[in-house]
N, C-alpha and C positions, 0 to 999 in steps of 0.2 A: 551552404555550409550549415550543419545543424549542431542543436545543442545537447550535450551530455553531463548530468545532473554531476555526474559522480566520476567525469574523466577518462569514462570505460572506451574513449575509441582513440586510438592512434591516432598522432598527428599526421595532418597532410596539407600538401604543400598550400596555402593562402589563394595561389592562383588560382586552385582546383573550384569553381564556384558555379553553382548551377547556374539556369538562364532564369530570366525575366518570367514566362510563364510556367516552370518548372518549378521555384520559386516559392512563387502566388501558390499554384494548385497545392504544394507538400505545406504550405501555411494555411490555408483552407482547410484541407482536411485534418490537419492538427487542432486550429480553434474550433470547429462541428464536431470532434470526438470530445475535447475539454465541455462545450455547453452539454452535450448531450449526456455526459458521464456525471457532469457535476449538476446537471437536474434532476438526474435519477438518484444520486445521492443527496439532493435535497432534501427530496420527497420523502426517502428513510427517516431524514433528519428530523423532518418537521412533525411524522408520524409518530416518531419517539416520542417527541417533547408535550406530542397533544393528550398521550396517553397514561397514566400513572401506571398500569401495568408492568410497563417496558423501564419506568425510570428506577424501580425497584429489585430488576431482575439481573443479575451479576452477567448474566449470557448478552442480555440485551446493552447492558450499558457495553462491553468490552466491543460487540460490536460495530456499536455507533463512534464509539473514539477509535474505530480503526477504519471508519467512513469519513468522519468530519480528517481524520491523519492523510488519507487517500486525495482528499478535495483540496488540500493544502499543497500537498507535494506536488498534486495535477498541476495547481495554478501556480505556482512557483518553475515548474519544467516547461509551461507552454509560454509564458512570457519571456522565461528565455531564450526558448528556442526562437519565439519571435523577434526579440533582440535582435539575435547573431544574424538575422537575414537583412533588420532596419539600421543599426548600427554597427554589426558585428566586433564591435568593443565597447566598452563600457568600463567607469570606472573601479577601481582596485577597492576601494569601502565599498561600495555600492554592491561588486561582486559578493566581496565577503560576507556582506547581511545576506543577501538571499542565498549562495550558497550553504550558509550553515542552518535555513530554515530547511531549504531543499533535504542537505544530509542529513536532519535530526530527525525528521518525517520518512527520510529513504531506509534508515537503519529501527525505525518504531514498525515497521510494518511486520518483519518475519517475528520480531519480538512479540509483539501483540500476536500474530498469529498461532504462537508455542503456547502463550499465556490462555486464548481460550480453546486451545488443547487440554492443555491443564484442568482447567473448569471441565471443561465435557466430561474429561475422565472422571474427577471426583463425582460429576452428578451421576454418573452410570457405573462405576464401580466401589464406591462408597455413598450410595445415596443416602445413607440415614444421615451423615455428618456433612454432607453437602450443604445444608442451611444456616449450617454453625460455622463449618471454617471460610464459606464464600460468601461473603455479608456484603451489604452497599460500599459501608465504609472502607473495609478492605480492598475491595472493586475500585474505590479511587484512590487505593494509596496506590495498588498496583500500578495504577495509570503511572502514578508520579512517578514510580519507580521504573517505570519501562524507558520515559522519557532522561530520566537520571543515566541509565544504562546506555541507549541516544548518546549522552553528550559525553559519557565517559571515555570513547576513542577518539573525536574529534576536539576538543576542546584543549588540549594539548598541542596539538596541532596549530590552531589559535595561536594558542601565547609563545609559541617553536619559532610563528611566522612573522609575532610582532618584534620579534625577539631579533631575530636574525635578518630579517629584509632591511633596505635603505630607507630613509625617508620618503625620495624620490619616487619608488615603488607603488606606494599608495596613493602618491598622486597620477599616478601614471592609467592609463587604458589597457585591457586586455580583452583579447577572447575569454567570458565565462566559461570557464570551467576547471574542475579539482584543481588537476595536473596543473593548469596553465597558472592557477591559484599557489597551492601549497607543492611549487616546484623543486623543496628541500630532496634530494634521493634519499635521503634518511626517511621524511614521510612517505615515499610514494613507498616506502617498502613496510614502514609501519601498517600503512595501511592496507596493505594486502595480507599480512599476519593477521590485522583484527578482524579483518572480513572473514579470513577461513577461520577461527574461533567461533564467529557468531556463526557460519554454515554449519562447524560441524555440531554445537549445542543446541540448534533449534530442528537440524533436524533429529535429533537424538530424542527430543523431546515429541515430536511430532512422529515417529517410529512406534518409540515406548507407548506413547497415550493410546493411540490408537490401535495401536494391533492387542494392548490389553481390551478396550471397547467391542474390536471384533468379536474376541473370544468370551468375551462378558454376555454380548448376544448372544453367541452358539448356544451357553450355557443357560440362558435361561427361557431357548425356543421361541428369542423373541424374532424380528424380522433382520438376520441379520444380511441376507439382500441388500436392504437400507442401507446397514452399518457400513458395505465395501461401498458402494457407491460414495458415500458420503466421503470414506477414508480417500478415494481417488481424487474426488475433487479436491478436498483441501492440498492433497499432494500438488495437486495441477498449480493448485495458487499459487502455493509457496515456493512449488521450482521455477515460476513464471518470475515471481518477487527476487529470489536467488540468483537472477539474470545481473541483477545492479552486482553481484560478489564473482559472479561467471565471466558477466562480460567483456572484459581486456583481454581473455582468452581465448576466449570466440571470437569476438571483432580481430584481432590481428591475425588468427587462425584464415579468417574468410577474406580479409583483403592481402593474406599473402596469394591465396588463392586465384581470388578474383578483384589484382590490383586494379585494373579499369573502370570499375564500378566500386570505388570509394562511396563516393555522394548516395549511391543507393545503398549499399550494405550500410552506413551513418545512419540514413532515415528508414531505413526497418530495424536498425536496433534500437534506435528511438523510441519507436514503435513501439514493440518488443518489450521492453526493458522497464519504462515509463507513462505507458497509456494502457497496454490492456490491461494488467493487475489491477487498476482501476476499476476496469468495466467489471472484471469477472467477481470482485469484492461484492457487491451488493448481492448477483444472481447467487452465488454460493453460499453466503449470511443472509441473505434478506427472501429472496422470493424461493426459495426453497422451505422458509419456515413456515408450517401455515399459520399460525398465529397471526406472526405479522404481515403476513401475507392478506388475508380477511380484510385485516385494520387499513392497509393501505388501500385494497378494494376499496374499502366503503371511504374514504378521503376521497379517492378520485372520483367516485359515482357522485359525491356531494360538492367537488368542481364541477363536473359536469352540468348537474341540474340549478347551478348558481343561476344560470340565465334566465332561468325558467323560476326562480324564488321559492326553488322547491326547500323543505325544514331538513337536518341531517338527523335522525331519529340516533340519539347514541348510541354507539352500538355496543352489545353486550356478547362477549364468546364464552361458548360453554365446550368445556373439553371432555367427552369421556373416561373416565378416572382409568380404565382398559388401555387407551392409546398412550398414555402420559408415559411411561415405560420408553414404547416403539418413538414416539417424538420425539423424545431424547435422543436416542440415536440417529434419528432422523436429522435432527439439526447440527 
């Protein structure tokens, strides 16, 4: 039996429970995607922090807090999932703190992803005022304010449940997750309104940004090749991210389907839903820029030759004043 951050899979019956090495192997390969994702987003991490370039840069900080939000919700979804296989209950506090880290990091992700929409846009089709209206400072109230927007549909929900549940309740064990959590039908419905609100404004915003950047390229015979590429991936992400607001409609869609394979359709929307938007964050923020791109080269070249006492010569990148334009859209 697996776990689901956000409640997205229809119950099924307790009995229904995988074997011994069925198990093991879908926990295996859950903690080797978590170490492997959350090294690669280390590496981002620690690249930032070594560089003043990136700590100064409104694109770069937006997208390291939506690496460091990525690394959080990973490790908050893989220890539960590992739970529900060691204990498959746990108690009802104990629930509640990590699920409201889970949801506040599940619902920060399409947010931040509209927010450095936002940004791109103003740097590519308002570039003279780009410097003035997207400053450091603003860059971290944004932050707060993304997280503020986070606790705005859930935190009701909160005080609904302390409100309304028994005492006994909190002492009590459950399966983690939403549903089995905030089991009000008043919430489970809430929260399917706030979900389609936050779908239909972030992609609204992620449409608008970016099909004006297209045409901003056309217009000014930059590469705008780049520009569409660029525009699909982030689509990719965000409809991948969009799975946590999708998926109760597809999971119940597919195991009316293919009700004998519960266990498997559970552990690919797991999958699905809560591990790859992880991976794909960094490829499509991070090694697609090359800036940062370079910068992390030359980190790992100077891991590498640590054994050997080689010196890390600092490295200095020099940009074409020509490319700076096509970069922009490029990132």
């Amino acid at each position: 039996m697996n776990f689901s951050v956000d409640g997205n899979v229809t119950h099924v019956s307790l009995n229904v429970r995988d074997t011994f090495v069925t198990a093991l192997t879908k926990n295996i390969i859950v903690v080797a995607l978590w170490i492997s994702i959350n090294y690669i987003n280390g590496t981002f991490v620690h690249t930032f922090l070594k560089h003043e370039t990136f700590n100064v840069n409104p694109r770069y900080i937006l997208f390291i807090h939506l690496v460091i939000n990525d690394m959080i919700q990973l490790t908050i979804a893989v220890f539960l999932h590992v739970i529900s296989y060691i204990l498959f209950t746990i108690n009802v506090y104990f629930c509640c703190f990590l699920l409201m880290i889970a949801i506040f990091t599940t619902l920060n992700t399409p947010v931040n992803l509209a927010t450095m929409a936002l940004e791109r846009y103003i740097a590519i089709c308002i570039p003279l005022r780009h410097s003035q209206i997207c400053t450091v400072r603003r860059t971290y109230i944004l932050i707060g304010i993304i997280w503020i927007m986070a606790a705005i549909p859930i935190l009701p929900d909160l005080f609904i449940l302390l409100a309304t549940e028994p005492l006994q309740f909190f002492h009590s064990k459950i399966f983690c997750s939403r549903d089995s959590l905030f089991r009000n039908p008043y919430l489970i419905e809430k929260k399917n309104i706030s979900h389609a609100v936050y779908l239909t404004v972030v992609w609204f915003i992620i449409f608008y940004t970016y099909f004006r950047i297209m045409f901003t390229a056309k217009a000014a015979n930059a590469d705008a090749r780049k520009a569409r590429n660029t525009i699909l991936l982030h689509a990719v992400q965000l409809l991948m991210c969009m799975f946590t607001y999708i998926g109760p409609l597809i999971d119940s869609l597919m195991l009316y389907i293919f009700s004998t394979h519960a266990l498997e359709i559970r552990f690919t929307s797991y999958v699905i839903v809560h591990i790859l938007p992880r991976l794909i964050s960094p490829i499509v923020y991070g090694l697609r820029d090359q800036t940062f791109c370079k910068y992390l080269k030359r980190y790992l070249m100077c891991r590498v030759n640590e054994h050997l006492s080689s010196k890390c010569v600092p490295f200095k990148h020099h940009q074409p004043r020509e490319k700076v334009f096509i970069d922009h859209i490029a990132g």
